[in-house]
C-alpha positions in Angstrom: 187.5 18.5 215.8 186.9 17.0 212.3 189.2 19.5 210.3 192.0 17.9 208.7 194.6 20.5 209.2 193.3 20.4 213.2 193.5 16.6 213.6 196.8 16.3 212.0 198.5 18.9 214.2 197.1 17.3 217.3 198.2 14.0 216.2 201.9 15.6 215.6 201.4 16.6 219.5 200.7 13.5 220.7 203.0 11.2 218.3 205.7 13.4 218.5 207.8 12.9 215.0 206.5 13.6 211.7 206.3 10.5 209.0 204.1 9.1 206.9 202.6 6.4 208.4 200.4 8.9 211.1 198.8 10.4 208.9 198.1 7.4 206.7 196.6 6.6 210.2 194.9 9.6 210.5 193.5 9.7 206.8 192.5 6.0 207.2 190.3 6.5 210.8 188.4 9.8 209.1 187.8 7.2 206.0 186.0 4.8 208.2 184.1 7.0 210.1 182.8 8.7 207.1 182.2 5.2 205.5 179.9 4.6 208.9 178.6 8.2 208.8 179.5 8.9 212.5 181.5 11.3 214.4 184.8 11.0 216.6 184.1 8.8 219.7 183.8 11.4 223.3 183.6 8.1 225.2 183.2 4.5 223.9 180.4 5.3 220.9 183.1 3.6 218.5 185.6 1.1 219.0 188.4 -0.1 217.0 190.2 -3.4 216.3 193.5 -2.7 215.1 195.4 -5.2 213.2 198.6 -4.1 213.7 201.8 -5.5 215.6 205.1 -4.2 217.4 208.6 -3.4 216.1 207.8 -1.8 213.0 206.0 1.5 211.5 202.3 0.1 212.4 202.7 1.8 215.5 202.4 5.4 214.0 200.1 4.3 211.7 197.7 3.5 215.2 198.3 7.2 216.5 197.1 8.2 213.6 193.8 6.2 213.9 193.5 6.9 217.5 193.7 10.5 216.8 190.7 10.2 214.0 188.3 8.0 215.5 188.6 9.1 219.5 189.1 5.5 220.1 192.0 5.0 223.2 193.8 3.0 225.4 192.9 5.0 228.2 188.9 4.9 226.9 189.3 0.8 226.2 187.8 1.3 222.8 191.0 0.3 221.2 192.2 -3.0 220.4 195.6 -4.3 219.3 195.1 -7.8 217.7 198.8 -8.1 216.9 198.8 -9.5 212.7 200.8 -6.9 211.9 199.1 -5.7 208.8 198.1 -2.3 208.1 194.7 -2.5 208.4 192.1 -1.9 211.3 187.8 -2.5 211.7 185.8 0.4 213.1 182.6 -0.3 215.2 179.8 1.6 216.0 178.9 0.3 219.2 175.2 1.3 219.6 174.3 -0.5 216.5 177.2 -3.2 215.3 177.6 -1.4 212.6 181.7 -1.8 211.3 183.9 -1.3 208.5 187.5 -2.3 207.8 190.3 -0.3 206.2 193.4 -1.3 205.0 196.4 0.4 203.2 196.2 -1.0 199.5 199.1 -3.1 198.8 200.7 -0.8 196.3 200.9 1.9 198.4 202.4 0.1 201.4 205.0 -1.4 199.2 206.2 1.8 197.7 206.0 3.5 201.0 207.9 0.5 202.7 211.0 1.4 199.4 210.9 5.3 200.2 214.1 7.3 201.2 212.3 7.8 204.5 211.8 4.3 205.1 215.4 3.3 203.7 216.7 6.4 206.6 213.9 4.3 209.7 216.3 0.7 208.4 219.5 2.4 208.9 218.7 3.2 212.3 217.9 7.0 211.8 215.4 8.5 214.5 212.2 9.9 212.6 212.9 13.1 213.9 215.9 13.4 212.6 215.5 12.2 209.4 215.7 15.6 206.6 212.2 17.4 206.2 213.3 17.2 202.3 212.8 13.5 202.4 209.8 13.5 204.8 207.6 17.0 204.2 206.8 16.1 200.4 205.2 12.4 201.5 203.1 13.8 204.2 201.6 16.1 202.4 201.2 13.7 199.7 199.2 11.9 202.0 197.1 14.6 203.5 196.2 15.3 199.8 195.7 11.9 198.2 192.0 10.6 197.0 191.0 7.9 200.0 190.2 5.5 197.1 194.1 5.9 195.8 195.4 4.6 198.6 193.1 2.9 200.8 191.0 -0.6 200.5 187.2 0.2 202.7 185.4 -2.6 203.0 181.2 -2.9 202.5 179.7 -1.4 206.1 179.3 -4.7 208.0 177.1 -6.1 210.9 179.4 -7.4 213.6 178.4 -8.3 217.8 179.2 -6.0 219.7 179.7 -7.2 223.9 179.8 -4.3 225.8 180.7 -4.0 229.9 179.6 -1.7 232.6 182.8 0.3 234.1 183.6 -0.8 237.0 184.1 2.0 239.6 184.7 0.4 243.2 187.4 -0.5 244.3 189.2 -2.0 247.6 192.9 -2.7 249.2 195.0 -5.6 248.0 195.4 -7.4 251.8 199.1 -7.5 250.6 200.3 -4.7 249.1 197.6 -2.5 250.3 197.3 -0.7 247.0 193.6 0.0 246.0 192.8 -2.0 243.1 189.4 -2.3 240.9 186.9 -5.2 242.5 186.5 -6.9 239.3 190.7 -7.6 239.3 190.7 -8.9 242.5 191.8 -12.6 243.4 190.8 -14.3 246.8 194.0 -15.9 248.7 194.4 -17.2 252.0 195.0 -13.3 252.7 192.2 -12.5 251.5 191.4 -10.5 248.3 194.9 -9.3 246.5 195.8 -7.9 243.0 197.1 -9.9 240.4 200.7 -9.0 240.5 200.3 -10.1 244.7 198.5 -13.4 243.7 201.7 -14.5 241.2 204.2 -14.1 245.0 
């Protein structure tokens, strides 16, 4: 699942609005990995640190990237260090091997002055925002030159610490809810989950 056209309708899926910033995800995730030479993670083959924050656009822009590079919540491969910039580092994890991409300034700053953008301020939900406005940067987007509108850094060496999954797990003597060994806490109970050890 590499093709463009493919990637972006299943990131419309699983987004659920159309607006630029997703696809700027998307398009920035298939830059990295092509920068690194490697394909979408099935499990935890890349990782990604993502720079972004809460309350504003970044959050499309991560679907976008999730989408690309495979990397997931759900898989623990994907970061959110909270700086609020547009910008994430991808990592192959068998070899350290890591790149960072960012949305050049000029871009972001136009994109940030666009109808769309002016509609998101005035309180208008995405999806409801006119395709007339929305269609034409999108497809801008999906078209552009990575170079035009993205900053990729030199491939870099970084650490990678990787985990074994943990796959037991055991009753909270509280709650009774099973819960992962490695989150337990011993009280004079016995071992309980977090939310049962803050009582």
């Amino acid at each position: 699942m590499n093709n463009l056209n493919e990637l972006f309708e299943v990131g419309m899926k699983f987004h659920g609005h159309k607006c630029p910033a997703m696809p700027s995800g998307l398009r920035a995730g298939l830059a990295a990995m092509a920068a690194l030479g490697v394909e979408r993670a099935q499990d935890k083959e890349l990782r990604v640190l993502i720079e972004t924050g809460e309350g504003h656009a970044a959050g499309c822009f991560a679907d976008g990237v999730m989408t690309a590079t495979g990397c997931t919540y759900g898989k623990s491969n994907f970061k959110k260090l909270y700086y609020n910039k547009m910008a994430f580092t991808l990592i192959e994890t068998s070899t350290g091997r890591a790149v960072r991409v960012a949305l050049k300034n000029e871009f972001f700053s136009k994109a940030l002055q666009s109808p769309f953008v002016q509609q998101r301020k005035a309180g208008v939900p995405p999806q409801d925002i006119d395709p007339k406005l929305v269609d034409p940067m999108v497809e801008r987007i999906l078209n552009l030159p990575p170079e035009e509108f993205l900053n990729i850094s030199e491939v870099m060496q970084l650490e990678v610490q990787t985990g074994k999954g943990v796959f037991d797990a055991e009753p909270c003597a509280k709650c009774g809810e099973l819960t992962f060994v490695n989150k337990l806490q011993q009280s004079p109970v016995g071992a309980v989950c977090i939310p049962c050890a803050a009582e």
